[in-house]
C-alpha positions in Angstrom: 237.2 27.7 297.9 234.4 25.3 297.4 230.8 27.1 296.6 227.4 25.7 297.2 224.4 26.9 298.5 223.0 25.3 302.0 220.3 27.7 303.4 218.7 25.7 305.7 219.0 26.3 309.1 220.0 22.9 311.3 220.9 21.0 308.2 223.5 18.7 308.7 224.6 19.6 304.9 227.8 21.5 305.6 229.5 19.1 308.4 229.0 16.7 305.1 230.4 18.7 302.4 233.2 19.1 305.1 234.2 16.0 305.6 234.6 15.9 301.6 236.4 18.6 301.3 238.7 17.4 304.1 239.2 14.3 302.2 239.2 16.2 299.3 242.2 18.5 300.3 243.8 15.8 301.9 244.1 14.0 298.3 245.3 17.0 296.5 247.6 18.4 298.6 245.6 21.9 299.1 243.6 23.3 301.7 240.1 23.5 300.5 237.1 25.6 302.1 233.9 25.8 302.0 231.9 28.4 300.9 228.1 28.8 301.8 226.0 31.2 299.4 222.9 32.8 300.9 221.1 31.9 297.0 222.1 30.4 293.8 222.4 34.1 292.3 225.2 35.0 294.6 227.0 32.0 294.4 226.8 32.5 290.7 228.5 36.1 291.3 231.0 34.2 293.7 232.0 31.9 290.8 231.9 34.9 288.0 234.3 37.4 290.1 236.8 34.7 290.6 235.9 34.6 295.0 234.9 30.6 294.6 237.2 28.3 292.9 235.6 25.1 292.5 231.3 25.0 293.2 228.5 22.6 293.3 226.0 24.0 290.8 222.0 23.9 290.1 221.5 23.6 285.8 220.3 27.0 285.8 223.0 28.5 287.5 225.3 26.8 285.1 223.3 27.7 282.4 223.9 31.4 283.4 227.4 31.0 284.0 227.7 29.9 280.7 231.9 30.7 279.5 232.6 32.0 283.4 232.8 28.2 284.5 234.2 24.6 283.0 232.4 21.6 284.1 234.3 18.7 286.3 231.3 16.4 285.8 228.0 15.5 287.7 227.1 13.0 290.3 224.5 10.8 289.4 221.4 10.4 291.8 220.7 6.9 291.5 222.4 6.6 288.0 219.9 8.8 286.5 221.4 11.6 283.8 218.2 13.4 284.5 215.4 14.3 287.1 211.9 16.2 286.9 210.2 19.2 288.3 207.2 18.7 290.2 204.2 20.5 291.5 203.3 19.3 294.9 200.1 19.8 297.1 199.6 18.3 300.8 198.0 14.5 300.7 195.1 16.3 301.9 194.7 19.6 300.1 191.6 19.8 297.7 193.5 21.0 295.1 193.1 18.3 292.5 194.7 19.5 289.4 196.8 22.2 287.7 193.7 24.0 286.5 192.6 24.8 290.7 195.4 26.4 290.7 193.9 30.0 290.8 194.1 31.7 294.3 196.5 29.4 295.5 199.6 29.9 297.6 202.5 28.9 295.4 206.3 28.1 297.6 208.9 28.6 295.7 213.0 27.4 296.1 214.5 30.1 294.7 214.2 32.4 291.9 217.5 30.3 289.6 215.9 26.6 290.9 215.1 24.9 287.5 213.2 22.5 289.5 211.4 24.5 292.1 210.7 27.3 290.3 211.8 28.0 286.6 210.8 24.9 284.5 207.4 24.7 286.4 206.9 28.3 285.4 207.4 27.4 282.0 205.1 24.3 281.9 202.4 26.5 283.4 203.0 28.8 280.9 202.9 26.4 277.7 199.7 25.1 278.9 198.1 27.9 279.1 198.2 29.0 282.3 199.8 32.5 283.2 201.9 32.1 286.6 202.4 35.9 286.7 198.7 36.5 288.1 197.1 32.6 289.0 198.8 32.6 292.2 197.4 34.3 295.1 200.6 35.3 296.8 204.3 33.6 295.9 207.1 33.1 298.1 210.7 31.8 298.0 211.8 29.5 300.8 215.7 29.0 300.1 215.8 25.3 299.5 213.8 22.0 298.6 213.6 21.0 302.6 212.5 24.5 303.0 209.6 24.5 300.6 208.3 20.9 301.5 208.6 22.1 305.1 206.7 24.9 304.5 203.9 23.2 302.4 203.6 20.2 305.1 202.9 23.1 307.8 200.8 24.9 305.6 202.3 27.9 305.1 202.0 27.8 301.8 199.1 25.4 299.2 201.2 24.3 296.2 205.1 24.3 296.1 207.0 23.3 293.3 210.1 21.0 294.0 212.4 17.8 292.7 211.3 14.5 291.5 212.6 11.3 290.9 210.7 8.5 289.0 211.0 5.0 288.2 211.5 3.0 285.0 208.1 3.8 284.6 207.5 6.8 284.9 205.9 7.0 288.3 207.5 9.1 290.6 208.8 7.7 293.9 211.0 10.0 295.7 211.7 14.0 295.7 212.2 16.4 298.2 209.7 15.6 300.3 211.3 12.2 301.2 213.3 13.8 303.5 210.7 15.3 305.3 209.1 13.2 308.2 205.4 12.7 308.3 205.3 14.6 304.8 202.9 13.3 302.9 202.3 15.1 299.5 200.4 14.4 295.9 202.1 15.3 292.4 199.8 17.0 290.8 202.3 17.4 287.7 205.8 16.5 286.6 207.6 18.5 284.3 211.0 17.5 282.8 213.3 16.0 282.4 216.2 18.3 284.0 220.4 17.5 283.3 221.9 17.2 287.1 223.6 19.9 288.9 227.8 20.4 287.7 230.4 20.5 289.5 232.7 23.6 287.7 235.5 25.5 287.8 235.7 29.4 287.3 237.1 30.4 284.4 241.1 30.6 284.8 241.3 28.0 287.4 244.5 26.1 286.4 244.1 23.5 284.5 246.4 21.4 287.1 244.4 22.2 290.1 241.1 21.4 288.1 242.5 18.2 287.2 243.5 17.4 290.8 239.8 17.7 291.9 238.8 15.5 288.8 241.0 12.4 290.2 240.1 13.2 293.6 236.3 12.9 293.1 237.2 9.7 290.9 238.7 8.3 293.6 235.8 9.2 295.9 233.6 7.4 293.6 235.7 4.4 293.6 236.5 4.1 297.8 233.2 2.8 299.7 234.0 5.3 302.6 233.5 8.0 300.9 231.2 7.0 298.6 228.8 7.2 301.3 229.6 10.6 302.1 229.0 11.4 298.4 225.5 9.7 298.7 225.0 11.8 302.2 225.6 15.2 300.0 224.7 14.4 296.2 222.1 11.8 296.7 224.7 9.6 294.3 227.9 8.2 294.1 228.5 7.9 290.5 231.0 10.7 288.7 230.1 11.4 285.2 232.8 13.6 283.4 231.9 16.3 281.5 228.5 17.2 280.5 225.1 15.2 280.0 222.9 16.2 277.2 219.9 18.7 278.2 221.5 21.7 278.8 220.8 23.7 275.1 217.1 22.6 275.6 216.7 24.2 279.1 219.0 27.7 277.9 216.1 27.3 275.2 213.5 27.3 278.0 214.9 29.6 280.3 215.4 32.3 277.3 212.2 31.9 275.6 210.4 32.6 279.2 212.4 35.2 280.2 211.9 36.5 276.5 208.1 36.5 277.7 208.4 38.4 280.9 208.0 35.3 283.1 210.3 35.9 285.6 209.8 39.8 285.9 
């Protein structure tokens, strides 16, 4: 059982992952499945009671998981160990900074997003600003094409979201890149953020596990599905094991929850 979370109504997301895991199963000799959690929270509890074998995980729900899952590895968007949180505003919203925040209408991904919701949370919070009562009214929308969605049709004033940025540091891509006609300004970046895992629930045998570690190699190396990879992951590059960030945003995630941010 493969576990991820989709929850976007009309994405194409899950005829992609199946190909995969066609290709996937087809390479390891077992049948594989696909799994779809309504949020990141119950594919979490899907990975801890042993119901999902092998899942495609957000940092902070591999944070939580903590000794209930081993890592496979990551795939790299665009070679990058790391990407940031942003807060986004409409091109044309008169919100102009982080301190015009106040009486706003924050979207939201989901309540375990690092990116669209926790680590913004925590930046508000170091700088001063309390995200418990500057906000107007907050809402979760599921996913990043959810939330941009929502903030390009006005449902919502500020959403907080993905970001990718070049050697320079200037941001060029994030969620909203998907979006047509979405045209957004970063008000703020926030970061940087280790990539989502690919794990394994605890007492997954160590052969099968190794079987899904050669057959995502493999994926990596054949141009077919490489593009398939780039279709789900945004990248096509396997790295094994674990990049460094993760103690520094358990860090994060305790020392706010420590602080009643999330409550």
């Amino acid at each position: 059982m493969f576990g991820l979370v989709v929850n976007t109504p009309g994405s194409d997301l899950p005829a992609r992952v199946d190909r995969l895991t066609k290709w996937v199963g087809e390479q390891t000799g077992t049948e594989v499945t696909r799994f779809d959690a309504p949020s990141y929270e119950a594919l979490a509890t899907e990975v801890r009671e042993g119901r999902v074998d092998v899942a495609w995980l957000p940092p902070i729900v591999f944070v939580r998981l903590a000794d209930a899952v081993t890592p496979i590895g990551s795939i790299m968007r665009d070679g990058k160990s790391a990407y940031e949180a942003a807060l986004v505003v409409r091109a044309d919203s008169k919100i102009r900074s982080i301190d015009s925040l106040r009486g706003t209408r924050a979207g939201w991904v989901d309540p375990w997003s690092a990116a669209g919701f926790v680590l913004p949370r925590v930046k508000l919070a170091l700088l001063g600003i309390d995200p418990r009562n500057v906000f107007r009214s907050e809402r979760f929308y599921g996913s990043h094409r959810a939330a941009m969605t929502a903030l390009a049709e006005g449902a919502c004033d500020v959403a907080g979201t993905y970001a990718q940025a070049d050697a320079e540091g200037n941001v060029n891509a994030g969620a909203w890149s998907e979006i047509e006609g979405a045209e957004v300004r970063v008000l703020a970046t926030f970061g940087a953020i280790p990539p989502d895992v690919i794990g394994v629930r605890k007492g997954y045998p160590d052969e099968a596990r190794e079987k899904v570690l050669m057959a995502l190699r493999a994926a990596c190396a054949e141009e077919s599905t490489r593009t398939v990879l780039r279709e789900i992951f945004n990248g096509d590059q396997l790295h094994e094991g674990l990049v460094a960030g993760y103690e520094s945003l358990k860090s994060a995630l305790d020392m706010a929850t420590a602080r009643g941010l999330f409550d």
